[in-house]
C-alpha positions in Angstrom: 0.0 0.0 0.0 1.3 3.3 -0.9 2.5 5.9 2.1 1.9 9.3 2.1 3.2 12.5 4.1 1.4 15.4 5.4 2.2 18.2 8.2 0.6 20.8 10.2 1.9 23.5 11.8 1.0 25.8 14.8 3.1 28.1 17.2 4.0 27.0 20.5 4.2 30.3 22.0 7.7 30.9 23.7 9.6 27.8 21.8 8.3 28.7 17.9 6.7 27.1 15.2 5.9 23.3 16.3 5.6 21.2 12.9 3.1 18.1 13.2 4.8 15.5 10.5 2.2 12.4 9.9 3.1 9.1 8.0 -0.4 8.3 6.4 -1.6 4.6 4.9 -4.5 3.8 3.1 -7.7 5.8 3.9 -6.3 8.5 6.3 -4.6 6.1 8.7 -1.9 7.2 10.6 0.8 4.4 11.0 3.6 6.9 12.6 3.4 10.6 13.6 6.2 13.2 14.8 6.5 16.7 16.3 9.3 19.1 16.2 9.7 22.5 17.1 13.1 23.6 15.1 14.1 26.6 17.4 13.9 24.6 20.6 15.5 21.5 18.7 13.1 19.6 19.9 11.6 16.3 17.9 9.1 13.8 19.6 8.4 10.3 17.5 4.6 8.9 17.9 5.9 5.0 16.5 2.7 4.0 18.1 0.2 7.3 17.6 -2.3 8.3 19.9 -4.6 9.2 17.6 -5.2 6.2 14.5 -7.4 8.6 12.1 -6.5 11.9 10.6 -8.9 14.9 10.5 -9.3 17.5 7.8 -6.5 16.4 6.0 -7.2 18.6 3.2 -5.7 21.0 5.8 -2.7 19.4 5.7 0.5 20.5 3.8 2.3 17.5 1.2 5.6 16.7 2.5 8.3 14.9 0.9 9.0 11.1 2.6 12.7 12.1 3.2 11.9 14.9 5.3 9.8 12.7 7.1 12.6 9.7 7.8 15.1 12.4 7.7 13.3 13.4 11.2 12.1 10.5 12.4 15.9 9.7 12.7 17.1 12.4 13.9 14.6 11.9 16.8 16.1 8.7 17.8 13.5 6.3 15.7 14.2 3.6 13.9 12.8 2.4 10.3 10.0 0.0 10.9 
């Protein structure tokens, strides 16, 4: 089954932007999720999300795979 990526974004007042990274299978399931907030340096991995189902992903930006795995790395994850 194909993968998609999507990300939302908000500010975190005091620390910045925070960026909301979702790895997304099939019919809006999410299979991993990730936050980081880039001026605090801060990245949080979701391997096992809270939340299965994303909403209102039409509000969501398109994001590149690598940027997600390039992250999801960086915040001590491991590929599958």
């Amino acid at each position: 089954m194909t993968l998609k990526y999507l990300k939302t974004e908000q500010i975190v007042p005091g620390q910045g932007m925070s960026y909301t990274l979702y790895e997304i299978e099939g019919e809006n399931i999410i299979k991993r999720m990730l936050t980081t907030i880039p001026d605090v340096n801060k990245i949080s991995i979701y391997p096992k999300p809270p939340v299965k189902t994303l909403f209102a992903p039409e509000r969501c930006q398109n994001v590149m795979e690598t940027e997600f795995k390039n992250l999801w790395k960086e915040g001590g994850g491991s590929e599958d």
